[in-house]
N, C-alpha and C positions, 0 to 999 in steps of 0.2 A: 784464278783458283779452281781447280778440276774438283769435279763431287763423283766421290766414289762411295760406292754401297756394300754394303757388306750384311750379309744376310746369317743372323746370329751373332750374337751379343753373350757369351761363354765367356772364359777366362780368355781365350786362346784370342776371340774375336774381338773382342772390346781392347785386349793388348794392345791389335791390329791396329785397332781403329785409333787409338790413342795413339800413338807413331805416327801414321798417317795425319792426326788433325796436328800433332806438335809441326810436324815438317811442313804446315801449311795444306793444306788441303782438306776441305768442307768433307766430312762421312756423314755419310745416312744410313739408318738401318730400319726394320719391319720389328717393333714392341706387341704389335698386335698378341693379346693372350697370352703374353710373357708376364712373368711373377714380379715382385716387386724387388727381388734381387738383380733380374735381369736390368731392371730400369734403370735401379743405382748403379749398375757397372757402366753400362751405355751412358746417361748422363755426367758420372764421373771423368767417362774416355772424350766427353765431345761428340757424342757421335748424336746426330738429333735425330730422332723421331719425325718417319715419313711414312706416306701410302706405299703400297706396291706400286701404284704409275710411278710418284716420283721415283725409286725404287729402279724403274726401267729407263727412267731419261737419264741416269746416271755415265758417265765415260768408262766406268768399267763395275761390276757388279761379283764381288767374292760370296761366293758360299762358305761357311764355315761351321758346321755344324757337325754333331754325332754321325757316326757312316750310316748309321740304319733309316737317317732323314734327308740322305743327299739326294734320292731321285724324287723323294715328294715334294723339295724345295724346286730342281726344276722342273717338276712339272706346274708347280704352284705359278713359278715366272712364268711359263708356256701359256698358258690363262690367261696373265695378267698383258703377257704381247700382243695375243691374240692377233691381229690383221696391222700391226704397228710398220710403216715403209721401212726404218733404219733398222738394221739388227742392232740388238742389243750383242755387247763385249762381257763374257759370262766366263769368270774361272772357278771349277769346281777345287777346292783345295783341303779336301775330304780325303779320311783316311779309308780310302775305297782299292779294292783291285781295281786293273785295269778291266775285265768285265765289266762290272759295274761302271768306270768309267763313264763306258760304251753304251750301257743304257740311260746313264745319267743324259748323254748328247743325244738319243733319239727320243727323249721327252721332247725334245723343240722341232717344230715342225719347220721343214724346209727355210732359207730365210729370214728365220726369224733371231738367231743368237751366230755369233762366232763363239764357239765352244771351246780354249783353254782346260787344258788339265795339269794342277796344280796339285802340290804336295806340300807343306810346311813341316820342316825338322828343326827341333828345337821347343824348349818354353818360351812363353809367352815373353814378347818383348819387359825388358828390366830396361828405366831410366838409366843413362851411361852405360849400358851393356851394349855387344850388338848381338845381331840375331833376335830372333830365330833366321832360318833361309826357305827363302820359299822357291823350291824349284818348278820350272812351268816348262809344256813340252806342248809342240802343236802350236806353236806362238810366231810361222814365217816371218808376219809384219808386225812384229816386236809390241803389241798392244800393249804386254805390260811394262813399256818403259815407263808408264806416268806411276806406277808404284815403285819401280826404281829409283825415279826421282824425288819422291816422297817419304822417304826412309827406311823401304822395305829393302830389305838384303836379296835381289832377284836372282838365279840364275837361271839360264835358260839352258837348256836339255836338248838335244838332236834326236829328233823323231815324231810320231803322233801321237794323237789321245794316245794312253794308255804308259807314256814310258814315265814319264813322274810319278803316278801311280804305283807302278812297278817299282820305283825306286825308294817311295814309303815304303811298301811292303815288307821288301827285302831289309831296307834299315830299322823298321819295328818290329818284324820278327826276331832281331837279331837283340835288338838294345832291350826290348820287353819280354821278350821271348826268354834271355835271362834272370828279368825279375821273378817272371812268372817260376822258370825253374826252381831257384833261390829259394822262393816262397814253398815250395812244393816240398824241399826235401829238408829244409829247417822245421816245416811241420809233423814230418814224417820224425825227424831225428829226437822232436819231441816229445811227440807220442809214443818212440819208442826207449827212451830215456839218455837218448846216446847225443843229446842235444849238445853240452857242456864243453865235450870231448872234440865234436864237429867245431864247433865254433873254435875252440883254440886249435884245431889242426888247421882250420883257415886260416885263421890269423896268422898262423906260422910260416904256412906253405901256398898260402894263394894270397899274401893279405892285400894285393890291390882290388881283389875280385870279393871278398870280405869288405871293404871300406866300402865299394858300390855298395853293395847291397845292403849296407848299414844305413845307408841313405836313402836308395832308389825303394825297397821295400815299406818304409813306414809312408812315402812320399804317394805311393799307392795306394793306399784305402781310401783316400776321397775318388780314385779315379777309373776306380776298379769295372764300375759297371758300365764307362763309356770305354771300357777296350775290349770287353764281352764282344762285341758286332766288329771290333777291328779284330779280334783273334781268328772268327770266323772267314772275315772276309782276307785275311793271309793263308788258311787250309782254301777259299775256294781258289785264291789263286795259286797257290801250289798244284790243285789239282787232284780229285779223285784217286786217281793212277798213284800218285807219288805217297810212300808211305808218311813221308815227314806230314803229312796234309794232316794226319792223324793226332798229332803232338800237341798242333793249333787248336783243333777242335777242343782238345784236354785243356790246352791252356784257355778257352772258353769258359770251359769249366769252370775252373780255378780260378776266375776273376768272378765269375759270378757266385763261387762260394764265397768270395772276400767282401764282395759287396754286400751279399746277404745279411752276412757276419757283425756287417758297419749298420745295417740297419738293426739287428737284433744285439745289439750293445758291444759289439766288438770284444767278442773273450777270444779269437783267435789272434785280432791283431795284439790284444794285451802280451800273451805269452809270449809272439814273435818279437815285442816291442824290449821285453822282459831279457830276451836271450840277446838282443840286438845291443841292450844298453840304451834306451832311448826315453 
């Protein structure tokens, strides 16, 4: 039985980890200073409660956390390997550019980690669904077959650090990048009264792009404020230069009004919810 570690215990992470312990394989993760929500999810999925050593004697170690916590988590590992002979098998699978990446792997000093850069597309594993997929790039000597053969959906990607990464980016700019749009001019349409008129000209003349976002939008307000630092981190890798880099940062914005909204009693998602039908 392999023990794999998974650092974050989230919706996304605990999924993980439950997959992983259904297809036989022991997960551990770090509770340390986590809420008592995190604990029920983690205990729910199987996944047990360890130190960061055991943590590092693990055969393969996932990150899975917020993008704005992916290099404090390896540098937290980097600590915890300190002067350790074996590298630790460390995949970031963080919705991070490939920049970040790149700082994420120079948190570990020489030796000490074989560095994996991983991306997951999709929700969180669903009992008889498959998916999500987790693509990994920088992986020659196939480390993660042991999550392959553990129920994750692997694929593996041709290139180094930084091209899974790149390939989040570009598929959640595009897939969220629309919500965020959606969200932006449905508010717009009903502050300016022409809400009514929109909605049925979607329904008429886009209704598959209408049925998303009858979905994909109310499905956002719990998640609004963990895609604030992935909005960001798609403008930095788009890149200064490029105007679209600008769109991102708006869509920053925009989830951090949503979020806001969720904590101050949600009257924006009301009205949206209102014109959605929901």
């Amino acid at each position: 039985m392999p023990t794999i570690a998974i650092i974050g215990a989230g919706a996304m992470g605990s999924g993980i980890g439950r997959r992983l312990t259904d297809s036989g394989a022991r997960v551990l993760t770090c509770l340390e200073g986590r809420s008592p929500e995190t604990h029920d999810r983690a205990r729910a999925a199987g996944m047990q409660p360890a130190s960061l050593q055991d943590i590092i004697e693990a055969e393969i170690v996932l990150s899975i956390v917020p993008p704005a916590e992916a290099i404090g988590v390896a540098e937290m590992l980097s600590a915890a390997i300190g002067e350790r002979p074996s590298p630790v098998t460390f995949v970031d699978c963080n919705a991070i550019s490939p920049d970040t990446m790149r700082q994420v792997a120079a948190a570990f000093r020489p030796g000490q980690a074989t560095v994996l850069d991983g991306s997951i597309i999709g929700l969180p594993p669903q009992p008889g669904k498959a998916g999500p997929r987790l693509y990994v790039s920088g992986d020659g000597a196939d480390r993660s077959a042991v999550l392959a053969a553990h129920g994750l959906q692997v694929r593996r990607i041709d290139g180094a650090l930084g091209a899974a990464s790149a390939l989040k980016m570009c598929y959640a700019g595009i897939n969220k990048g629309v919500t965020g749009l959606g969200t932006a001019m449905l508010l717009a349409a009903i502050g300016a009264g022409a809400d009514q008129s929109l909605k049925q000209e979607m329904a008429e003349s886009i209704p598959d792009l209408d049925r998303k976002l009858s979905v994909a939008i109310p499905e956002m307000y719990a998640k609004a404020y963990r895609w604030v630092a992935e909005m960001e981190e798609i403008a930095a890798f788009l890149g200064e230069d490029d105007p679209a880099s600008l769109i991102f940062r708006g869509m920053a914005g925009l989830f951090q009004k949503m979020a806001d909204d969720r904590e101050n009693g949600g009257a924006l998602a009301g009205e949206l919810n209102t014109l959605l039908h929901r």
